[in-house]
C-alpha positions in Angstrom: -22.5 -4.8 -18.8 -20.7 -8.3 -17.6 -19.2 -6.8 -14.9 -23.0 -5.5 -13.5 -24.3 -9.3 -14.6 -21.6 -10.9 -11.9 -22.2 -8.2 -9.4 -25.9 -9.3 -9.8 -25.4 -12.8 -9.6 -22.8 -12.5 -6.4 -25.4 -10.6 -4.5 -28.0 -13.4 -5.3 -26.3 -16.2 -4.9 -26.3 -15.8 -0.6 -29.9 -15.7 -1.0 -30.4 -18.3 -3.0 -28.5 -20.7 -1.1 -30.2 -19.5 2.1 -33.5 -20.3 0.2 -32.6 -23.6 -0.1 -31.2 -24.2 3.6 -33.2 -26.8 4.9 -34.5 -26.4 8.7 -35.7 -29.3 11.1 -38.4 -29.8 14.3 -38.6 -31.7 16.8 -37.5 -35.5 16.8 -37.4 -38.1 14.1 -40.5 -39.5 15.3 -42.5 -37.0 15.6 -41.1 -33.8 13.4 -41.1 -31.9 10.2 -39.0 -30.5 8.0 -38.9 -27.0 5.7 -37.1 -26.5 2.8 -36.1 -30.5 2.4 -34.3 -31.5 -0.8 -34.1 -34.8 -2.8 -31.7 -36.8 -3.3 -29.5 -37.2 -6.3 -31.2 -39.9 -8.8 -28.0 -41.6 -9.1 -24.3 -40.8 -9.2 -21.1 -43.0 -10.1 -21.0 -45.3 -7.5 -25.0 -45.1 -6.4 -29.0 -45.1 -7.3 -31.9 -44.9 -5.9 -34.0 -47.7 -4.9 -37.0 -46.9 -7.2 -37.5 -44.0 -9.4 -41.7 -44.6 -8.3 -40.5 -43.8 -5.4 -38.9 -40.5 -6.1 -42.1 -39.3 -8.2 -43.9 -39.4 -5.3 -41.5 -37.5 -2.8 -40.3 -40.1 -0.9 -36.7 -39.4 -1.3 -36.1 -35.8 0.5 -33.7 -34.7 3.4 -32.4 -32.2 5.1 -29.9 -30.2 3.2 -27.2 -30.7 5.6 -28.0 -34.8 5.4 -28.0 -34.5 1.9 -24.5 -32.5 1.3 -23.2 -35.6 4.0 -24.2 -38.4 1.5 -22.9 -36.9 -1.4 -20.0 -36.3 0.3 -19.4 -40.1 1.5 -19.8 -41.6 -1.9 -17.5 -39.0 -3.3 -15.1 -40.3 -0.6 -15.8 -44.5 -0.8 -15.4 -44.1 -4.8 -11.3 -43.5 -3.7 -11.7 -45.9 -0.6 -14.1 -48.8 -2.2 -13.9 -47.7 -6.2 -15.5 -51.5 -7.0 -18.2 -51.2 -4.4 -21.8 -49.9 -5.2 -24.5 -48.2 -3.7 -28.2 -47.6 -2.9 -30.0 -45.5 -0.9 -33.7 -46.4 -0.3 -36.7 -44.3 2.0 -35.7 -41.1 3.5 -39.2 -38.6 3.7 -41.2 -36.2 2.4 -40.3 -32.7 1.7 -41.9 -31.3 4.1 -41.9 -34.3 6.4 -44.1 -35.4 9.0 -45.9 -38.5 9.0 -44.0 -40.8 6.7 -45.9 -44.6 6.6 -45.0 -47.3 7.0 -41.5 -45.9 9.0 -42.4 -45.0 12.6 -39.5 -42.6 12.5 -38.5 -40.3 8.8 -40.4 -37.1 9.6 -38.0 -34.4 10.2 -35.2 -34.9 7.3 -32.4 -36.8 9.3 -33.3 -40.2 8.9 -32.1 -42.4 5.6 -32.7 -45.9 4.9 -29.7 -47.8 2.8 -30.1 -50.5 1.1 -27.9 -53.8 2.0 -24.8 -53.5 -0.3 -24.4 -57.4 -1.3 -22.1 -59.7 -4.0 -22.8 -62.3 -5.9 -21.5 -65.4 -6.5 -18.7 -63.9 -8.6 -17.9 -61.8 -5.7 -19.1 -58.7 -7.3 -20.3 -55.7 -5.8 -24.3 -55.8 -7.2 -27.0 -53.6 -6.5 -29.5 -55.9 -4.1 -32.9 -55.8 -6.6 -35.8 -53.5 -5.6 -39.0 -53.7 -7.0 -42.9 -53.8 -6.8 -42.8 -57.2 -6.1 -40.6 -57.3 -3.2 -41.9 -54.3 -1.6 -38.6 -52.6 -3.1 -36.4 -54.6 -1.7 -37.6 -54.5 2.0 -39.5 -57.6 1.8 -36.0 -59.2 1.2 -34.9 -61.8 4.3 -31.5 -63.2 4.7 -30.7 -65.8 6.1 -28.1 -66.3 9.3 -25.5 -65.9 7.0 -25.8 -63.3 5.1 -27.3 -64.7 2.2 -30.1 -64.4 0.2 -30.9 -66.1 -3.7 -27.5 -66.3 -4.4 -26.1 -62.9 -2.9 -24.6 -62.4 -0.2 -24.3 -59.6 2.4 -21.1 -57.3 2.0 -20.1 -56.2 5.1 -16.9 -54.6 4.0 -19.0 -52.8 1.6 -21.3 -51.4 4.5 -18.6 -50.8 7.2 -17.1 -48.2 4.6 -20.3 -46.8 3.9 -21.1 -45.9 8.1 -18.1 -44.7 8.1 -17.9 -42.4 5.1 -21.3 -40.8 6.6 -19.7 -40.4 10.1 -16.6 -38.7 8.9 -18.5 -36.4 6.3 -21.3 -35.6 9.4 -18.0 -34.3 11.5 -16.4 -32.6 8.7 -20.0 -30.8 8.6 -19.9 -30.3 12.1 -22.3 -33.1 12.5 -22.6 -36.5 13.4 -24.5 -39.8 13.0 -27.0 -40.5 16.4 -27.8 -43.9 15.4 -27.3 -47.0 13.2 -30.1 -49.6 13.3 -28.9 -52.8 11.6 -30.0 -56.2 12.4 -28.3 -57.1 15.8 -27.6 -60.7 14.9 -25.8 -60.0 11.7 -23.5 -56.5 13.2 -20.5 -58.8 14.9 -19.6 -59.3 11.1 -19.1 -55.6 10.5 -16.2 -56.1 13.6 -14.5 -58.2 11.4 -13.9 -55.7 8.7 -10.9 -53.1 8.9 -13.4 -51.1 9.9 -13.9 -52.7 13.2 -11.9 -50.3 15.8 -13.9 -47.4 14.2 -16.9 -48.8 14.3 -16.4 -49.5 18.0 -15.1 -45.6 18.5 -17.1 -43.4 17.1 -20.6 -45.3 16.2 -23.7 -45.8 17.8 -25.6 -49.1 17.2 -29.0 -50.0 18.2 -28.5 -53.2 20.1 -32.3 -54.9 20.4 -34.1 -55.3 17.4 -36.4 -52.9 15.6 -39.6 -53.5 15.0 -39.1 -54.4 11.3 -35.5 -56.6 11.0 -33.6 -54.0 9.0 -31.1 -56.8 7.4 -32.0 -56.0 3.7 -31.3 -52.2 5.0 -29.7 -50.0 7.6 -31.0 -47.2 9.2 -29.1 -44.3 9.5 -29.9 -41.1 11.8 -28.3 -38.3 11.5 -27.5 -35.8 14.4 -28.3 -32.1 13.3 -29.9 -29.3 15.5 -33.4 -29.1 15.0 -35.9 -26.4 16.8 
């Protein structure tokens, strides 16, 4: 009887995990996605930005994207094991359309919160809420700082490139990184810097929107 039970389960279990195979179209501003999955709630080193948020499906990606962010903070927990995380907007499940973001509709776009410190130098979670749009009503200033945080650059530089080693070990990569141009020379004075400079691609004019209380990350998966 057991040995039939695992027979059934090994013949299931390629199916199931083709099921859930997520599959993108077109481009990520103007696409959709099948079979998009959600984000982990939180893990040892992360959280989401707002659990309202995830009620109402705004924290789904492709499968591919999501296997690559698990993977990075797996990896920074060894590389940054005092540094924490949060991920913010990503899309819908089956994307499309996702307002305000002009891009986010085919699974391969994620928003990060800033990672920041306080004046103790420790790595805190930058507050997201109602009340400050969750977080991406937050300005800093030419510095860096912001009510008594203050941008960790180290802290992101790790986190870019986590993603871009976990996208190639995928057989991935990252497209783009849109971060506020005026604040990105201080990511080239992290360790970080002659990888940065090798392998990532950074939007040089500013976006629409300032991204410096988050960066945006696209991801570079086929789509049809």
């Amino acid at each position: 009887m057991k040995i039939k039970y695992y027979l059934l389960i090994l013949v299931c279990l390629p199916c199931y995990i083709q099921a859930e195979a997520s599959q993108c179209y077109g481009s990520t501003a103007k696409g959709k996605l099948e079979n998009g999955v959600q984000l982990p709630a939180k893990g040892k080193n992360y959280i989401g930005y707002s659990s309202v948020a995830r009620l109402t499906g705004r924290t789904f990606v492709h499968s591919e994207v999501k296997d690559i962010i698990v993977s990075a903070y797996k990896m920074l927990q060894a590389e940054q094991p005092k540094k924490v995380y949060k991920y913010a907007e990503t899309g819908f499940k089956n994307g499309g359309q996702f307002k305000p973001h002009k891009t986010h509709q085919n699974g391969l776009s994620v928003d990060f919160m800033t990672p920041v410190v306080n004046k103790s130098g420790q790595s805190v979670h930058l507050p997201t809420n109602p009340l400050n749009k969750f977080g991406y009503n937050i300005e800093f200033d030419k510095n860096g700082k912001y009510e008594g945080l203050r941008i960790d650059y180290e802290a992101i530089a790790a986190h870019i490139v986590a993603l871009d080693i976990q996208a190639k070990k995928s057989g991935h990569d990252l497209w783009r990184v849109i971060f506020d141009p005026q604040l990105q020379p201080q990511l080239f004075e992290t360790k970080y810097a002659e990888y940065l400079k090798d392998n990532i691609q950074f939007s040089k004019k500013r976006s629409w929107v300032r991204h410096d209380e988050h960066y945006h990350v696209d991801f570079e998966i086929e789509c049809k």
